[in-house]
N, C-alpha and C positions, 0 to 999 in steps of 0.2 A: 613743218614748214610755215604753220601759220599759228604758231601756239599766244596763244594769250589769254585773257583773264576767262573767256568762254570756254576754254578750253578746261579749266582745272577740272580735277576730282576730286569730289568731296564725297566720306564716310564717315558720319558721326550718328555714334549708337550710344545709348544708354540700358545698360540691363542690369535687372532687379533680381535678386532670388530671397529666397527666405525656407529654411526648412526648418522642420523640429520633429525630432524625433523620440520614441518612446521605448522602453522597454522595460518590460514586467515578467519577473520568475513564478508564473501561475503554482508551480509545483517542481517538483524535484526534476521531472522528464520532460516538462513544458515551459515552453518561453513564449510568452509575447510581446511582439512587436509592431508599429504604429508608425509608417512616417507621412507626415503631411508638408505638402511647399505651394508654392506658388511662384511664378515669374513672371517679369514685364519687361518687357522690347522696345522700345523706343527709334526707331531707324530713318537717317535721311542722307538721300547720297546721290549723286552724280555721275554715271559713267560717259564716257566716251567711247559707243561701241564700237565701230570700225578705228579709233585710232589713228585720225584723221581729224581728228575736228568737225566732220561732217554729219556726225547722228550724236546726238545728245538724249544719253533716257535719265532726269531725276524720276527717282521713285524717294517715295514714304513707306514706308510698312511698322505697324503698331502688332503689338501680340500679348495676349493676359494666355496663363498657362494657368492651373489648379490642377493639383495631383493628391490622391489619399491610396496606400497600399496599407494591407492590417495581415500581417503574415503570425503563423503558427508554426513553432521548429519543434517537434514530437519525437522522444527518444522512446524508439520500444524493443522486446527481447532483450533485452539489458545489456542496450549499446549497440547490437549489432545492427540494428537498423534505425536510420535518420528519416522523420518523417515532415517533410515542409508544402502548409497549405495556405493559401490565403487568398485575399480579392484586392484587385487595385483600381482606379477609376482615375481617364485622363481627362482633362478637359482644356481647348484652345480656342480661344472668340481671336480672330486674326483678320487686317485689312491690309489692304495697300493699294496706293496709287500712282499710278505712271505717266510720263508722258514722254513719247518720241519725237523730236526736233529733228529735222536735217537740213543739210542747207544743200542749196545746189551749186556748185564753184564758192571757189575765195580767189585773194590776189594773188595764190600762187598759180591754184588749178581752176583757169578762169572756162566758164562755160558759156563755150560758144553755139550756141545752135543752129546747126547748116542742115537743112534735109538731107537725108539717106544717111550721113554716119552718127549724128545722135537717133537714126530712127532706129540704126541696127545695133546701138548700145542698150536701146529700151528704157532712155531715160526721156524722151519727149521731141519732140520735134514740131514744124509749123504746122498748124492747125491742131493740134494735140491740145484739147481745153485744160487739159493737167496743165501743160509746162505750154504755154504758147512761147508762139518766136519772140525773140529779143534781141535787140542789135548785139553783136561780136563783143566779147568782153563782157558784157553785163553779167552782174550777180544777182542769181534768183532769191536772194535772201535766207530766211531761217522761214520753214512750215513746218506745221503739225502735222503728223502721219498716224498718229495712234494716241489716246487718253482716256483713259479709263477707271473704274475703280472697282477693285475686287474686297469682296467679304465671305470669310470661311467662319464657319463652327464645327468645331468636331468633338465629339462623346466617344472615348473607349472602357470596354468594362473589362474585366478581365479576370478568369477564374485560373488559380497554376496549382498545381499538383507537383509534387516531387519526392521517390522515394529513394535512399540507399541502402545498397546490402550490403555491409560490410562481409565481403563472402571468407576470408581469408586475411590475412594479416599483407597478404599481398597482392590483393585483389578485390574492387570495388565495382561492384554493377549498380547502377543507377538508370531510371524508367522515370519518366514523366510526361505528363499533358498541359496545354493552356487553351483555354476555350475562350474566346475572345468575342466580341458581339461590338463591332462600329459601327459609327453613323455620322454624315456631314451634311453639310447644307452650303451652298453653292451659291452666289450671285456678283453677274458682273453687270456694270453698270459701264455703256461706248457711251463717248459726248462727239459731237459731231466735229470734223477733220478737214482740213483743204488738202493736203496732201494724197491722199487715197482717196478721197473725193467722199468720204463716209457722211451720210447724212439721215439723221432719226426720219423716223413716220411723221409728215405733219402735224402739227399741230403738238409736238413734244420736243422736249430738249433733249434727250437722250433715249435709248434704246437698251432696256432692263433683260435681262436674261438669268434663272434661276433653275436650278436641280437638286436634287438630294436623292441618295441611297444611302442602304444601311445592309452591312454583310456581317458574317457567323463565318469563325477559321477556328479548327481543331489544329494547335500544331501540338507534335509528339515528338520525345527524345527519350533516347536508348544509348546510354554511356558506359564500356569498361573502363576503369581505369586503375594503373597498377604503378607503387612504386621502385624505378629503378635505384634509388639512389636516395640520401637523406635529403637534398635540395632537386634532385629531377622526380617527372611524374608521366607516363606517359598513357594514351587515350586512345580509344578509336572511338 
């Protein structure tokens, strides 16, 4: 009902990749292989979350990506078993930053503030230092509710195992592991708000908050699989 230029949405991305890859015939039963990349994110956008015109979130979010895997493909028993092992290591430095707009009425859904039925909508009423009274009709404007700025890093390593048994000309067992060892680093950064009334520690402009942990996961798989057909294959 009140669409105009405040209202559009904007999505413009730019992203980067680059890989290269390698591979080398070590020997008759061995292969190796090498890929390395990188990507970059570029992100700026506009939603309109309620779909109204009445909450506006731009965000930015930037992202550098760096990835190396170096894998080993090992033929042994002559043939019958395939043997794949190697290490990979991720890496993502990533930010973003928001900010929530709302308004309170337009000229279509105009807000009037009359004690008791904007009290029991929970959007403000007289003596309410959020939203004080305003004569009938009046537009509370456009305020900030929320801005912020978030900063992630994350490390993955990652050890994978995998073997095949070619048990049968029609039947393949396959076992493997990946040991995997993460770690992130956490920080956001509030800037002070009228809307939700947010407001840093004296004598600061904002209000910093920071975390990190780092975990260890074993995942394991256990695959038969057997051909029905020259194009099907079927699994548990």
């Amino acid at each position: 009902p009140d669409w105009d230029a405040a209202c559009n949405q904007v999505n413009d991305n730019e992203y980067y990749q680059l890989d290269a890859k390698l591979d080398w015939q070590v020997s008759e039963n061995v292969t190796f292989t090498s890929v390395t990349g990188g990507a970059k994110l570029d992100h700026v956008g506009i939603t309109d979350w309620q779909l109204l015109g009445t909450e506006s979130r731009p965000d930015d979010v930037e992202s550098e990506v760096f990835y190396q895997e170096l894998q080993f493909n090992i033929g042994l028993a002559n043939g019958r078993i395939d043997l794949v092992t190697g290490l990979n290591y991720f890496y993502e430095d990533a930010s973003s930053a928001g900010v929530t707009l709302n308004r309170r009425g337009t000229s279509t859904f105009v807000f009037t503030p009359a004690m008791g039925t904007i009290a029991a909508m929970g959007v403000g009423f007289a003596g309410d230092p959020m939203f004080p009274a305003l004569p009938a009709n009046s537009d509370r404007g456009i305020f900030t509710s929320g801005d912020s700025i978030i900063e992630q890093e994350s490390n993955s390593l990652g050890w994978f195992n995998s073997a095949t048994w070619h048990a049968t000309d029609k039947l393949n067992l396959t076992v493997g592991a990946r040991l995997a060892h993460d770690k992130k680093d956490y920080k956001q950064e509030r800037f002070a708000t009228t809307g939700d009334a947010f407001t840093p520690a004296p004598g600061t402009t904002s209000t910093v908050g920071t975390t990190h942990d780092s975990w260890t996961e074993v995942d394991w798989r256990g695959t038969p699989d057997f051909p029905l057909t020259d194009g099907l294959m079927g699994n548990a």
